[in-house]
Structure formats: structure tokens, C-alpha cells
C-alpha positions in Angstrom: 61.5 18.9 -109.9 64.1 21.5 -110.5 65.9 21.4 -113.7 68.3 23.8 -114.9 69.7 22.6 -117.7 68.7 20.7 -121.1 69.1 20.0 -124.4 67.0 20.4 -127.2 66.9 20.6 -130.7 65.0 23.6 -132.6 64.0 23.2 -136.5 62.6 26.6 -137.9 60.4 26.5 -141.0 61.1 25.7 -144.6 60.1 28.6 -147.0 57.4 27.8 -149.6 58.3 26.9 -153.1 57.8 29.8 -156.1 54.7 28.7 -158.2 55.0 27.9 -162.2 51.7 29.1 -163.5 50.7 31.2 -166.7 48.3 33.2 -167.0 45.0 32.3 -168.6 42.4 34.7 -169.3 39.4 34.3 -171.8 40.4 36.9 -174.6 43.8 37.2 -173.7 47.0 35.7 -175.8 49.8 34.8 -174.2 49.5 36.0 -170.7 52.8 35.1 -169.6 54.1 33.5 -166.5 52.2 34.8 -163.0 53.4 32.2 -161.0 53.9 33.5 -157.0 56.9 33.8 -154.2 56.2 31.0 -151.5 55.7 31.9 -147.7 58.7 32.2 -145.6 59.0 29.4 -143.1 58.0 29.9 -139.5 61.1 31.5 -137.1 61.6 29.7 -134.1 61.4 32.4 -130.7 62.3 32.3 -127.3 60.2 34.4 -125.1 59.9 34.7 -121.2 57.7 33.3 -119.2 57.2 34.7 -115.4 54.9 31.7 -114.4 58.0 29.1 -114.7 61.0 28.9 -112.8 62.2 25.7 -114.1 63.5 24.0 -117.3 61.7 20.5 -116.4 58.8 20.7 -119.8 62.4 20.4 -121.9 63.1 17.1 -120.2 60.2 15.5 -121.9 60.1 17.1 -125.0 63.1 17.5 -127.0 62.5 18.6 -130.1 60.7 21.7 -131.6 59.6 21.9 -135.5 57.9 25.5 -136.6 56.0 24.9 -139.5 57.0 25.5 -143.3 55.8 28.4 -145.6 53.2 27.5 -148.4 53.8 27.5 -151.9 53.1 30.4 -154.6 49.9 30.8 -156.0 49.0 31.6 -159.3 48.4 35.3 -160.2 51.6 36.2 -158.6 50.1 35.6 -155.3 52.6 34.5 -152.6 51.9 32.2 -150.0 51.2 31.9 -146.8 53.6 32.4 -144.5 53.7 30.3 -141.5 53.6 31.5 -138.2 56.5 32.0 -135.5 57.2 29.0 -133.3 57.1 30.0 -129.7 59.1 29.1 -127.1 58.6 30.0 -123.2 61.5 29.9 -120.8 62.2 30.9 -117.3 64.0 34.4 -116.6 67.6 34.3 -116.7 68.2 31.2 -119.5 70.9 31.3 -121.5 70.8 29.5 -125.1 74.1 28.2 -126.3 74.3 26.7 -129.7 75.7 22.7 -128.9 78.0 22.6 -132.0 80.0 25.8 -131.2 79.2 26.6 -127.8 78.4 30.3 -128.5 75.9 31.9 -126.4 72.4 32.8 -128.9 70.6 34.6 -126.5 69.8 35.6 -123.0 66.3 35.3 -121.6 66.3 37.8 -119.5 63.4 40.8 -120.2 60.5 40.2 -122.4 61.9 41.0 -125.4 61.1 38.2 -128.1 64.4 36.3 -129.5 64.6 34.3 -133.0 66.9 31.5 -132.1 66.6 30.3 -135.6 65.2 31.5 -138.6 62.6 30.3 -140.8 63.7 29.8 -144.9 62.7 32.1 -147.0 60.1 31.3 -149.6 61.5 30.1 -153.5 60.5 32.8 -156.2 58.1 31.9 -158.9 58.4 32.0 -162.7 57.6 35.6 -163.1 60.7 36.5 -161.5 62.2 34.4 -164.2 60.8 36.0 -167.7 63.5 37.7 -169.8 62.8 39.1 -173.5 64.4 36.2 -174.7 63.2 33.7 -172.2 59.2 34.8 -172.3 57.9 31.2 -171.0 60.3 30.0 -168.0 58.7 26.3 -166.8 60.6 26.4 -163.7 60.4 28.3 -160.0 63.1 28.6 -156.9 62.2 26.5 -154.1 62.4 27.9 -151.2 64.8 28.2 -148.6 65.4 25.7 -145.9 65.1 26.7 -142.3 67.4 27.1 -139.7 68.5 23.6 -137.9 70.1 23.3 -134.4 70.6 21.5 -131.4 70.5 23.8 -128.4 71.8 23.7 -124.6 69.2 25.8 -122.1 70.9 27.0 -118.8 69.3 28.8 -116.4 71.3 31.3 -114.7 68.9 32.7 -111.7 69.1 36.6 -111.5 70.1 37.7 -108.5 71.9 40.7 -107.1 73.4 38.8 -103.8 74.2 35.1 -104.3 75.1 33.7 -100.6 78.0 30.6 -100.9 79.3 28.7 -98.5 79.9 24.7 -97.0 76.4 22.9 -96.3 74.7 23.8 -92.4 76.4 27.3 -92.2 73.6 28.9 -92.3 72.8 30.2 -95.6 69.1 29.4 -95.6 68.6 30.4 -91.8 69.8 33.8 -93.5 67.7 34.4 -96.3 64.3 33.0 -94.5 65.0 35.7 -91.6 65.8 38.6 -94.2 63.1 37.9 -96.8 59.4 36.0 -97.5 61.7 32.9 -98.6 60.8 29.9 -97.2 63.5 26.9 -97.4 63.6 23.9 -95.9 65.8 24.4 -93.1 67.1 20.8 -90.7 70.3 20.5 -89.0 71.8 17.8 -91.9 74.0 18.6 -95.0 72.4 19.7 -98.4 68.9 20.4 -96.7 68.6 22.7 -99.4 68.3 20.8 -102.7 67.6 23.6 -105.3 68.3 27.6 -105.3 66.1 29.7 -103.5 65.2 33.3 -104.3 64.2 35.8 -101.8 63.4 39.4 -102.2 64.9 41.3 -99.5 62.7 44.7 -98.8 64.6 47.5 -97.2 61.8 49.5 -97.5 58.8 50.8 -99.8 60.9 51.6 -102.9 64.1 49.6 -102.5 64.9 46.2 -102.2 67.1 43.5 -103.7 67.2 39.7 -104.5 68.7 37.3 -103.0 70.2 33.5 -104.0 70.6 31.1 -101.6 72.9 28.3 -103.5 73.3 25.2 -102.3 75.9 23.8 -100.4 79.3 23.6 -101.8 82.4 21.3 -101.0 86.0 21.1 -101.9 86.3 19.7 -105.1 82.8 21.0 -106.5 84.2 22.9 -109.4 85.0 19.4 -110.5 82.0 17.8 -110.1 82.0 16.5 -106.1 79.1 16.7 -104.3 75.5 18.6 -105.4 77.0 22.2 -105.2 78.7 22.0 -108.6 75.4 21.7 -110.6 74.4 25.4 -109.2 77.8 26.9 -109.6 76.0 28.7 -112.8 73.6 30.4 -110.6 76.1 32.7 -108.7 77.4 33.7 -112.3 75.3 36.7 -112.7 75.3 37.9 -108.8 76.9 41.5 -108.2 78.1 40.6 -104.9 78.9 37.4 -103.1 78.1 36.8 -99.4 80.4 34.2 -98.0 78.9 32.3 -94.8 81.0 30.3 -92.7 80.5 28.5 -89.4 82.7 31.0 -87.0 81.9 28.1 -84.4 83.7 25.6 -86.1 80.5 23.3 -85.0 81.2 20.3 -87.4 84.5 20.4 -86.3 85.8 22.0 -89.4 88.2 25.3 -89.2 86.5 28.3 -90.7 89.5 29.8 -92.3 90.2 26.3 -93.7 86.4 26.6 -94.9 87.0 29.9 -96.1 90.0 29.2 -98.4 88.4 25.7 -100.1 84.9 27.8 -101.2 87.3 30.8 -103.0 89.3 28.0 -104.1 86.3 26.3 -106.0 85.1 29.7 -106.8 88.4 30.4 -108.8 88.3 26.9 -110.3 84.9 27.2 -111.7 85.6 30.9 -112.9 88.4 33.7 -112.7 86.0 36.2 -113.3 84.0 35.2 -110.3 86.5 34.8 -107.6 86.9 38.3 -108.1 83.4 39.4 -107.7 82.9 41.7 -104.3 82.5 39.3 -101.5 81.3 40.3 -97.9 82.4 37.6 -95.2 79.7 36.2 -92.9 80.4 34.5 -89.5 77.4 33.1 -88.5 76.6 30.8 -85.2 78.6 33.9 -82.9 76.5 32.8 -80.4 77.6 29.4 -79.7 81.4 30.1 -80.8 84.6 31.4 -78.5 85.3 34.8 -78.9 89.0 34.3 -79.4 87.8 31.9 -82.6 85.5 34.9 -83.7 88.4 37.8 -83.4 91.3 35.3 -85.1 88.6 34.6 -88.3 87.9 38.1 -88.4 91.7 39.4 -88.5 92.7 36.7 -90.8 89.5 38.0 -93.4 90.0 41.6 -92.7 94.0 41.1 -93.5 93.0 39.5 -96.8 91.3 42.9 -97.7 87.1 41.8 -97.0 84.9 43.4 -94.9 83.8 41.2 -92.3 80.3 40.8 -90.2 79.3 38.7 -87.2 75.7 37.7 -87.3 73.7 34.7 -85.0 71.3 34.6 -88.1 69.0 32.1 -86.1 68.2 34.8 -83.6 68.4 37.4 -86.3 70.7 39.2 -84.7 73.1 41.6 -86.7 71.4 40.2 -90.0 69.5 44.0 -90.2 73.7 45.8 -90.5 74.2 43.1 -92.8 71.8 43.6 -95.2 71.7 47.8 -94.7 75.4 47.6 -95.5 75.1 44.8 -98.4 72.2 47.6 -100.1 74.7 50.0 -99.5 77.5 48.6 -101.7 75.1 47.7 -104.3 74.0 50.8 -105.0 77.8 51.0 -106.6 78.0 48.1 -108.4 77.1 47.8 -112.4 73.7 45.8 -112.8 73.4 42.1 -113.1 75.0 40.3 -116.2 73.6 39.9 -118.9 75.3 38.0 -121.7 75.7 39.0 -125.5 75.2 36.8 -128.6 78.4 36.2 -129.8 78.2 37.6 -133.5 81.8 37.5 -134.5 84.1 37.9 -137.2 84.5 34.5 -137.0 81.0 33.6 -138.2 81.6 36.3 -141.2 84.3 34.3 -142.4 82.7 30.9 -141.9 80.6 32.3 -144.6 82.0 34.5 -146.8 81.0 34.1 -150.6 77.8 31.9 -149.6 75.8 34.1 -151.2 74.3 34.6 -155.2 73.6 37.8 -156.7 70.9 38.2 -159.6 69.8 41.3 -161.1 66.3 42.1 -162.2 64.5 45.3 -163.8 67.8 47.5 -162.0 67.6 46.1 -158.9 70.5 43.6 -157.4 68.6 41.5 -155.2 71.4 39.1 -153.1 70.2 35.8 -151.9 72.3 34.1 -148.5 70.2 32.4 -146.2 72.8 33.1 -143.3 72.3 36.8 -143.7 68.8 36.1 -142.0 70.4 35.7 -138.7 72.4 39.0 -139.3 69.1 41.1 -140.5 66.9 39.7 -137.6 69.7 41.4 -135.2 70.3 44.8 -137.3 68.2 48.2 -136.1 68.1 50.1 -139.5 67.6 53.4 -137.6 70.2 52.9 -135.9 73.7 54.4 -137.2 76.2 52.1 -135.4 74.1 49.4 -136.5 73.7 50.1 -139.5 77.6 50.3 -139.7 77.8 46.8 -138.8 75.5 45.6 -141.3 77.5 47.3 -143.9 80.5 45.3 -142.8 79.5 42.1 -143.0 78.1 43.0 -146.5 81.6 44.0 -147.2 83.7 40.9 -145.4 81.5 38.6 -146.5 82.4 39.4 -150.1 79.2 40.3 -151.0 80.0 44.8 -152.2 82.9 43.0 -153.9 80.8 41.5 -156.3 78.5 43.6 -156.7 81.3 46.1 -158.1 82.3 43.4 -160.2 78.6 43.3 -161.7 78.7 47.2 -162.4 76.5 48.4 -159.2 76.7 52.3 -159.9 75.9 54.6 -156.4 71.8 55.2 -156.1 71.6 51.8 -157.7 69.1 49.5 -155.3 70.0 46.3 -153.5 67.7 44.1 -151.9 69.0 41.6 -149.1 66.5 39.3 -148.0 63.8 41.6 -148.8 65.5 44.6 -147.3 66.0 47.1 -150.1 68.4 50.4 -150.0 70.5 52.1 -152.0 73.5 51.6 -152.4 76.6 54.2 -151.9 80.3 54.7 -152.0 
């Protein structure tokens, strides 16, 4: 079964409490407190598995729990932190948080992605011993871990996604130009799921291909099966638009042609405007006078149009020469960005405490996990951004307030530097 979209919720781990403990030693007087940090909380990952092209395991399991840090020890011994909840997902998902519908991640290379982050653990008393507070009887719990409910779309990657009314032709195509097998039968929405096919050109180069199935007017809005795969032609570079030249369900292929852009446009602006190369297909069975008027009416409307029969394979090889052609100039497949904005700054601006301790101003915000897991400290532009949401957020404002002099060092989340002007 092909499933290409669920929801799920994802509960990264609770950070272990701090420890209250004292230290007892045979010979030794008040020891003091030596009561540990607890383990952070488990993080919750998203990484990609090849072996899957399907979302179907998160149609039976819907929820996902990474497990919580342990407590501190005595003798200022942390706990255990607990390990990273992974989870595997097809190659192209996008992860959208439910509550704000911004996109979290993009599964599309095998670099590892924390959806949500696991608490940090609670300090323990010997954090809390001043000169004239030598026997604190209380620790910080820890942190609780990142909660959400998640929406998984797959959004197949493909460099050539081939649209267009069901029985044009569209799976003939891509089973004559590639290894791809579909299910091909002379009956609408044959094909049931999108089919990928790798079309070689030769040893080196070669490009994939999406065969998505059938549309029909009104899909954009949720008529007939081609809506649910509308997503899957989101990331294609180029678009190859089949229609029946032949007219052989009695349909008019420039009628055709205008209802698939016009779904196109409905679903997404940005995709109607995507290159597009216009495919008649079945030139062998249709009149020449109905090829020549669909060809003039396309070429007038500024695409580049190409007969083909792709049954008998004939004019499918200048197809897909020119098709290799024009990708060779066109920017690589999308890939969406997080949205980090400036809107999720403000959301929480002035969550945060500040405590100091032995010089250093260690700031505590549980939201600044997120930000942290997403920084690259060697990297200068990065680094810039990390510096403003320290600065938006409210947090350099008070730390002026509390007398921070430059050199003085701050630790965020366990990240410690110094702090300058």
C-alpha cells in the first residue's frame, strides 16, 4: 500500500532531575552538598531510509516517546543521558509541525534531523551552595522535552514529473524510456501510485523521472485520485505535459491542455510556472490536420512542442535527448528550508532565566535548544544569527542589566563563550 501522507505525534525525552546529596566521608566534617546534574532527555531524529519508499509503518503507529534522562548521582556525578529516538523516513518527506504548519525539516540526503529536542537535565545542590547558603536541600528538575504532533508528506524527487488526463500515455512513456515497470491497460487511473524511473542517457548521465497519476478538472479541489499526488510534481524541474493529439476518448486536446495548467495553477502559482515541454502522444492513430492545429496553438502559447507514438517508441529518444538538454540549465531539485523566523523569536522573547555562578552567566530557555541544534559555531554567518536571537529574544539585554562586563563568560545550554561588545 502506498501512503504518502500521515500524522503523528513525536515526544522527545525529559531531562533527569539534579540530585540532593551530601557528602559523607569517614574523617571528614561537613562535606558539603555533591549532589549531580541529571541526563538530558533523548532527542527525537528523523533520518533517511533508502529501503522504504512509503509512509504506510506511520499508519499503524502513531505515536513516538524517546526516553527521559536519569537523575543526578551523588558525588556530583550526572546522569545518564538517554539515547536519541530514531526515526526512518523515505527520501523526499517533508515534516510540518500540525499546530503552525511550518515546514521542520526535509528528508532529503542522509543528514540526521532533530525534529524535537530532548529536556535538559535539572542541576543538583552543588550548583546551589553560596557562603551563606552552605547546605541547600533542594535540586532543579530537569527540563521537559519537546512535544508535537507532526504531518509527514512525501514529496518524490524527481527531475521530470510527467502530468496529464488518465490513458494519454504517461506510463507507456516512462516504461519505454526507463527500467520502470507500471501497470499499463487501456482504462482510466491504471496507474494507482507514482512511479519513478531512471532515464540513462548514457554511462555518466541520466535523470529521474515521475510518472503521476492521472489528473482531471477539478483535481486541485479534491475530484478524482490525481489530487492526492499533486505534492509529488512540487519538487520536479521540468514538467512534461502529455496529451492525447488523437483526441481518442473523444476529448479535445487543447481543451485537455488548458484544464491540466488550470489545476496546475489552482494547486500552486509557483508551479504553473515551472518549464513545461508539450507531448502529443498517439500521432499515429491521429489526423495530421488535428496534430499541426495542437502544435500551433502550444507553440503560439510560447512551449516547445514534440510528437511522439510512445507505444512504438518512436520520437521518445529527441524527447528525452532534448528534455536532458534543458536540464542541464535548470537549478536542482527543491529542497525546502525550516522556517526559523522572526516570528518564532518573538513568540518567545523573555522565556528565559539568567543565574550567575563562580563569574559565569549561565542562561537557562529550553526553546534555545531548537536554535543551538541548528547553529554551526564555525561558521561566521551563523554565528551572526545566533547572536541575534540572543539579542531579540531579550536575553544581551539582561545580561547588561546584571553587569556582564566584555571577556565575561556565558553559557547557553551548555554552550559557553565569551561575551563581547
Amino acid at each position: 500500500m502506498f501512503i504518502d501522507k500521515a500524522t503523528i505525534k513525536v515526544k522527545a525525552g525529559d531531562g533527569g532531575n539534579g540530585a540532593v546529596s551530601f557528602h559523607r566521608e569517614k574523617y571528614v566534617a561537613a562535606g558539603g552538598p555533591d549532589g549531580g546534574d541529571g541526563g538530558k532527555g533523548g532527542d527525537v531524529v528523523f533520518v533517511l531510509d533508502t529501503n522504504v519508499n512509503s509512509l504506510l509503518p506511520f499508519k499503524y503507529k502513531k505515536n513516538y516517546v524517546a526516553k527521559d534522562g536519569n537523575k543526578g548521582e551523588r558525588r556530583r556525578r550526572s546522569g545518564k543521558g538517554a539515547e536519541d529516538l530514531f526515526i526512518k523516513v523515505p527520501k523526499g518527506t517533508v515534516i510540518r509541525d500540525k499546530k503552525t504548519g511550518k515546514i521542520l525539516a526535509d528528508i532529503s540526503d542522509e543528514t540526521p534531523v532533530i525534529v524535537a529536542y530532548g529536556g535538559k537535565g535539572g542541576w543538583g545542590n552543588s550548583h546551589f551552595a553560596t557562603p551563606t547558603r552552605q547546605i541547600p536541600n533542594f535540586a532543579k528538575g530537569g527540563y521537559k522535552g519537546e512535544e508535537k504532533e507532526l504531518v509527514l508528506e512525501l514529496k518524490l524527487l524527481a527531475d521530470v514529473g510527467l502530468v496529464g488526463f488518465p490513458n494519454v500515455g504517461k506510463s507507456t512513456l516512462i516504461s519505454v524510456v526507463s527500467a520502470a515497470k507500471p501497470e499499463i491497460a487501456n482504462y482510466h487511473f491504471t496507474t494507482l501510485t507514482p512511479v519513478l524511473g531512471v532515464v540513462q542517457i548514457d554511462v555518466d548521465h541520466n535523470f529521474v523521472m515521475a510518472d503521476i497519476p492521472g489528473l482531471i478538472e477539478g483535481a486541485a479541489e479534491g475530484v478524482g485520485l490525481g489530487h492526492e499526488f499533486l505534492r509529488h510534481v512540487d519538487r520536479c524541474r521540468l514538467i512534461l505535459h502529455i496529451v492525447d493529439v488523437a483526441g481518442s476518448e473523444g476529448r479535445d486536446p487543447i481543451e485537455d491542455f488548458e484544464a491540466i495548467n488550470k489545476e496546475l495553477l489552482n494547486y500552486n502559482e509557483e508551479l504553473a510556472e515551472r518549464p513545461m515541454i508539450v507531448v502529443g502522444n498517439k500521432c499515429d492513430i491521429a489526423e495530421p490536420e488535428s496534430i499541426e492545429k495542437f502544435k500551433n496553438y502550444v507553440e503560439e502559447q510560447g512551449y516547445t512542442f514534440f510528437p511522439i507514438t510512445a507505444a512504438a517508441n518512436q520520437g521518445t529518444k529527441e524527447l528525452i535527448n532534448y528534455v536532458y538538454e534543458q536540464l542541464s540549465t535548470l537549478p536542482p531539485i527543491v529542497r525546502y528550508q525550516p522556517d526559523e523566523t522572526e516570528e518564532f523569536i518573538e513568540e518567545n522573547k523573555n522565556q528565559f532565566e539568567i543565574i550567575k555562578e563562580n563569574g559565569i552567566y549561565y542562561v537557562e530557555a529550553d526553546w534555545l535548544q531548537h536554535t543551538l541544534g541548528m547553529v554551526d559555531m564555525d561558521d561566521y554567518e551563523s554565528l551572526q544569527y545566533f547572536q541575534r536571537v540572543l539579542r531579540v529574544s531579550g536575553i544581551i539585554e539582561k545580561l547588561e542589566e546584571m553587569g556582564i562586563k566584555e571577556g565575561d563568560t556565558v553559557d547557553v545550554l551548555g554552550f559557553e563563550f565569551e561575551f563581547l561588545y
